[in-house]
N, C-alpha and C positions, 0 to 999 in steps of 0.2 A: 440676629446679632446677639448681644448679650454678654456674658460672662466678665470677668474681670479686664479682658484683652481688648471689651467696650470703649477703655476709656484713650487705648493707645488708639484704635481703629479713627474716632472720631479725629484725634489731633492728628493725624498723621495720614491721612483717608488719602486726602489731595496733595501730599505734600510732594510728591512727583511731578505735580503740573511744572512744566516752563514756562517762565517767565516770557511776555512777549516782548521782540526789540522794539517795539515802535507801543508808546504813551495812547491804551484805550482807556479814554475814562468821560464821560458825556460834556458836553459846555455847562447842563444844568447842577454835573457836581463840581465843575470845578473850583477851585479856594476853600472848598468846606470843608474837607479832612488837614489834619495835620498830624505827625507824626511826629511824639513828645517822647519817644527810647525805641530805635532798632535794637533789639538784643544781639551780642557776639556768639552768644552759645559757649562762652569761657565765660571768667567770674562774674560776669554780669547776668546770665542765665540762659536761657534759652526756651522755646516753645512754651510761652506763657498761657497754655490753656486753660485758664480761669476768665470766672468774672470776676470785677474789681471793685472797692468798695472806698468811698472816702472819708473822712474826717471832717470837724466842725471846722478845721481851718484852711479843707479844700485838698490835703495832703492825698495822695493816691496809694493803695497797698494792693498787692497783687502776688501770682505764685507764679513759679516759672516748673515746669516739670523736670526738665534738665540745667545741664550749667550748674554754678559754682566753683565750689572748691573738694566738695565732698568726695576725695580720691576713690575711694570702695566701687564708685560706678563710673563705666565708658563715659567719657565726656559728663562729669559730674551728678551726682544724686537728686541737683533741684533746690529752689532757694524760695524763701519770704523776701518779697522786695517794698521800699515805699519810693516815689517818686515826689519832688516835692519842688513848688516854684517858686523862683528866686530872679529877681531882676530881669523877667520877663522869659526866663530859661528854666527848662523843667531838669533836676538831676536826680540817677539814681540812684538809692543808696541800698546794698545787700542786707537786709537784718536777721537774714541767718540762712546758714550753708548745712543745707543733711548731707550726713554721713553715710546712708546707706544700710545705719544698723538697728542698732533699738531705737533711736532718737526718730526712724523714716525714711524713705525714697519716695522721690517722685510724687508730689502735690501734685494733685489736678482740680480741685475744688478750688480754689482762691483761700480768700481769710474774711471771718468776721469778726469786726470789735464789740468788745462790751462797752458799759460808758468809764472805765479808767484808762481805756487806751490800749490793752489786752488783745493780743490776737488769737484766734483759733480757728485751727483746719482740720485737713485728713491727708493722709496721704493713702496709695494705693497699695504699697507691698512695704518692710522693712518692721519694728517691732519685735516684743520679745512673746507673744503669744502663740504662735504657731509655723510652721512652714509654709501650709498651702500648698500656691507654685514653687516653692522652693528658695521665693525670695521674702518669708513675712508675710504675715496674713493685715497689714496695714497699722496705721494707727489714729487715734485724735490727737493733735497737739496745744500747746497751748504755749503763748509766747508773752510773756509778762516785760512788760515796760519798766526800767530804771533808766528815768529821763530818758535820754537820746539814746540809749543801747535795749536790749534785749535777752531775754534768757529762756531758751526750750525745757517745757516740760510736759514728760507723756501724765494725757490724762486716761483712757486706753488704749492698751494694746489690742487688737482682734485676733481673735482665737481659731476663727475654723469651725473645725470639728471637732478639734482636736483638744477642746476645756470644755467644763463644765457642761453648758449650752452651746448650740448650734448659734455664734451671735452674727454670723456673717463675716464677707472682709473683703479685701480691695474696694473700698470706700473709697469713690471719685467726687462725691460731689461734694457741694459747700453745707456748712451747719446752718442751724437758725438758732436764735433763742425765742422763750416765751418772755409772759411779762413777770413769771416766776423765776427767771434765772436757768430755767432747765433749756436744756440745748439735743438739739433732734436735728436727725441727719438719716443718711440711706446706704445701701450697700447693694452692690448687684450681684451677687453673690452669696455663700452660703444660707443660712437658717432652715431650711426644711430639706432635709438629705431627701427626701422621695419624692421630692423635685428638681427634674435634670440631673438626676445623678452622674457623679457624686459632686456635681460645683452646690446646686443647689440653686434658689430663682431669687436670692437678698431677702433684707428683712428692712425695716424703720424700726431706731432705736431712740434712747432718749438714754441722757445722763446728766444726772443728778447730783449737783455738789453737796460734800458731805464733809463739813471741815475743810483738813487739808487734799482731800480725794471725791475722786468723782463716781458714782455706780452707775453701770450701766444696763440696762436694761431693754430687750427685745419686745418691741410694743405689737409689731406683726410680723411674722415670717410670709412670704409669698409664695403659694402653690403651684402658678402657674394656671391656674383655673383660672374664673372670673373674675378673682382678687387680682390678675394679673404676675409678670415674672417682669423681673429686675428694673434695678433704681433708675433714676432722669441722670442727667449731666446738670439740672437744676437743683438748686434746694427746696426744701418742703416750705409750704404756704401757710402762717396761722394767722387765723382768724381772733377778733378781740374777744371772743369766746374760750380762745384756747383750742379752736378747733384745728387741726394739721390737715391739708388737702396737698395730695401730691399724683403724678403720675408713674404707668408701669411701659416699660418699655414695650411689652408683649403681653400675654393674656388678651385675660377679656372676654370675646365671643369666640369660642373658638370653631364658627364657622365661616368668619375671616382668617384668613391667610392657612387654614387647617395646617397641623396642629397647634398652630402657634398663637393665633390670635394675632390682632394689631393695635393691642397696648388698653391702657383701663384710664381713667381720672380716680382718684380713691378720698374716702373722706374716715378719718378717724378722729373721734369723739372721747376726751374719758372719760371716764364711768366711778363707779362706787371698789373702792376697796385697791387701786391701784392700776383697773384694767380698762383697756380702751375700746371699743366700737370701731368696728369696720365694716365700712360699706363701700361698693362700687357704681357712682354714679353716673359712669360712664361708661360702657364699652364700645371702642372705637369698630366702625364699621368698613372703615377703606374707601377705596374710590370708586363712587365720585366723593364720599365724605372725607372725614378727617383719618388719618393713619400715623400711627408708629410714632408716637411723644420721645423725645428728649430732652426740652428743656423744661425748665420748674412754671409756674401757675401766680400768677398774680390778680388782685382784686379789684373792681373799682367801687365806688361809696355804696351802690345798692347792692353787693355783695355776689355778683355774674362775676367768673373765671375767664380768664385769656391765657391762651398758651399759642403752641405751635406745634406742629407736628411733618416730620422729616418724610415724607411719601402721601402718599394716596391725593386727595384731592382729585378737582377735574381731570387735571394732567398728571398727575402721579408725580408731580414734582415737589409734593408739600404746600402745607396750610398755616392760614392763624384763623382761629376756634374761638369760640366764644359758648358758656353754659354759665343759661340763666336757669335760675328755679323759682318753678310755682306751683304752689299748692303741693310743698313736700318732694316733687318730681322735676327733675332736672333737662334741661335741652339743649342738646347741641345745634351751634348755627357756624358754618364755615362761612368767615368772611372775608377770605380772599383765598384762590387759589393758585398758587405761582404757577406759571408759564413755563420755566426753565430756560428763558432769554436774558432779556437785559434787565427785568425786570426781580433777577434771582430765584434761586432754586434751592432746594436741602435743607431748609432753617432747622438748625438744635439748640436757638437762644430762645433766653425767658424777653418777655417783653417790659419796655416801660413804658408807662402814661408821659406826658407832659402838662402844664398846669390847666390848660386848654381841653384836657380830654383825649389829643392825637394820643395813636399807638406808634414806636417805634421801637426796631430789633434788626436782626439782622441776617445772611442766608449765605451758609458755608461753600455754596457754588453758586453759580449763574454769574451775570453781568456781563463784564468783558467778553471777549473772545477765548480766554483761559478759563473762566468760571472761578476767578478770584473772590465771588463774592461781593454782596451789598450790604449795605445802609437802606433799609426803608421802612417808608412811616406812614399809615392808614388814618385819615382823615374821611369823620361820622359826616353824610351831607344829605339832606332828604332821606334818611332814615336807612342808606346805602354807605358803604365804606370805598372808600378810593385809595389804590396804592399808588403813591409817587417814590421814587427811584433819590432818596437825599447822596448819595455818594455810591460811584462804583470801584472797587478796589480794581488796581494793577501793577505793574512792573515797579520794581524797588525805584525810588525808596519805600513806594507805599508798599501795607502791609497784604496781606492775601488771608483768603480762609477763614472768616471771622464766627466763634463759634459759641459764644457766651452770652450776647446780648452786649447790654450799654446801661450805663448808668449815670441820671443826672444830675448838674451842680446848682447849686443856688440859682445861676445866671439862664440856665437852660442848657448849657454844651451837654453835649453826651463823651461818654470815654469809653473805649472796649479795649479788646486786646484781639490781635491776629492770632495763626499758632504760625503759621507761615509769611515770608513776605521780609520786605522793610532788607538795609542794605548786611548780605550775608546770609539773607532766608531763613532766620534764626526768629523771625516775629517780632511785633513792633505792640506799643502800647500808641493811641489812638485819641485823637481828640477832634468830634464833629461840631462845626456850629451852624445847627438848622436853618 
């Protein structure tokens, strides 16, 4: 897989399947999803392939990759939405429509807040810094709050090849910030032309507020070697160190999947004078191990990584992973391997903890009889992880194809987004309670 067209491929992988006439979804999920905005795929948006992030007051915000108003694209450019609950009813309100031009098309990362209330994404093609495919070579954006409205402003454009430095571009996934204010993100695409010429294998950058303006800066370009080739559908993981841990789609060994490899864990460290350390802690072996990362990496208190990975395992259906370190060296342990039944199959979500400890995320096929996808959550018991099946997706209204992962509230619920499903097939935003 790979290149920029990664990020269309995942939304839209399944979005062929049919819908089945007749209601598959187990006795043990049923009443636990609920379904809080079917999108039309007109001004309210459409194929909201992000993950979603909430507010101190429970408010929901999210990206939709199509839809709006943005005329420049077929069925609109893609929109920032927030969702918000009011007398027991959740509504959504658009807080901005790309155009398609310099301002961006097509968000596939979601948005992250800072603490004023501020949003910031990526989008994959549009910007004033290069061509590319012919559509912009991407951008960061930044969406600044005045009260109840909002206002776009680019903080880069991505270049290509085609400025200064190779900085990469069509940037799908979501930013991070540190506890500096700086904000890191990925791209799957360009940074080292004599890799996969001429797209090239992505880079991890970081930007730097400076005043009124942000600089940008290319912290790794990816070879394709053991450092791995191109970005997650996740964002990068920092540590209270300031350390960045993320994964590569491909690389790695590249005596799995020859030439390609089947993806890396990476750890980058910075250093003295401005530059950072890179290392690769991981490279993925295949199946019966872990294979082929998409979603991003999350921690728990003793400092072991959990992800997922979209293939390999027992059954080549995909994993959730787990690398502990000791004594300086790191280890992989797959702790569960999907099946590709009812039990889901293809995961490209990052995972959450709940306050308990369980892991839950979720698996872009399996379940049903369509392979609309799960809900499921790994419960630690005798020193073994058990997967239980919390929700199967199927026929509208519910949503289908869930490819982000979930994120939880105060109370415990989880929220995700479909790309598919929900009434009109346009994708739905998502609310589980375990």
């Amino acid at each position: 897989m790979g290149r920029k067209n990664t990020w269309c491929f995942i939304s839209r992988s399944f979005a062929g399947l049919t819908l089945a006439a007749m209601l598959v979804i187990s006795a043990s999920a049923a009443s636990k999803d609920k379904v809080l905005h079917p999108f039309t795929g007109g001004n309210d948006g459409g194929d909201p392939a992000a993950g979603l992030v909430l507010d101190k007051a429970g408010n929901i915000y999210g990206t939709t990759v199509v839809g709006g108003t943005g005329s420049a694209c077929s069925g609109g450019c893609g929109t920032v939405f927030k969702l918000t609950l009011s007398g027991g009813k959740w509504s959504e309100k658009v807080l901005y429509n790309f155009q398609g031009g310099l301002d961006g098309k097509n968000p596939y990362g979601g948005v992250t807040l800072d603490d004023k209330g501020n949003l910031y994404g990526t989008t994959v093609a549009g910007g004033s810094g290069g061509t590319c495919s012919g559509d912009g070579c991407g951008i960061v954006f930044k969406l600044t709050r005045h009260g109840s409205s909002y206002s776009e402003s680019i903080i880069y454009s991505f270049t290509g090849f085609e400025g200064i430095h190779p900085d990469g571009f069509g940037p799908g996934a979501g930013l991070v910030f540190d506890k500096n204010g700086h904000l890191y993100g990925t791209t799957p695409d360009g940074g080292d032309a004599s890799c996969n010429p001429p797209n090239g294998c992505g880079t991890v950058f970081k930007l730097t507020p400076s005043g009124q303006e942000w600089k940008e800066k290319v912290i790794h370009s990816f070879t394709g070697g053991n450092d791995g080739a191109v970005g997650s559908l996740g964002s990068l993981h920092v540590d209270n160190a300031g350390n960045l841990f993320g994964v590569a789609e491909l690389g790695g060994d590249d005596s799995c999947n020859p030439p390609n490899g089947c993806g890396a864990v990476y750890k980058l460290v910075p250093a003295t004078g401005g530059k950072w350390e890179f290392s690769t802690i991981d490279a993925f072996q295949g199946q019966p191990h872990a294979g082929f990362p998409y979603g991003g990496l999350i921690s728990d208190a003793a400092g072991s990584l959990f992800g997922t990975t979209y293939y390999a395992g027992k059954n080549g259906k995909g994993t959730v992973f787990k690398l502990t370190q000791s004594g300086g060296v790191w280890k992989e342990s797959v702790l569960y391997s999907f099946k590709g039944g009812t039990d889901g199959a293809n995961p490209t979500s990052t995972l959450a903890f709940d306050t308990t400890g369980n892991l839950y995320g979720t698996t872009s096929a399996g379940g049903d009889s369509n392979g609309d996808g799960v809900v499921f959550k790994l419960t630690l018991s005798g020193g073994k992880w058990k997967e239980s099946v919390v929700h199967r997706f199927g026929p509208a209204p519910d949503g289908a194809n869930p490819y982000y992962g979930l994120v939880p509230d105060k109370q415990g619920k989880l929220y995700g987004t479909t790309a598919t499903g929900g009434n009109g097939g346009n994708g739905v935003v998502f609310e589980i309670t375990p």
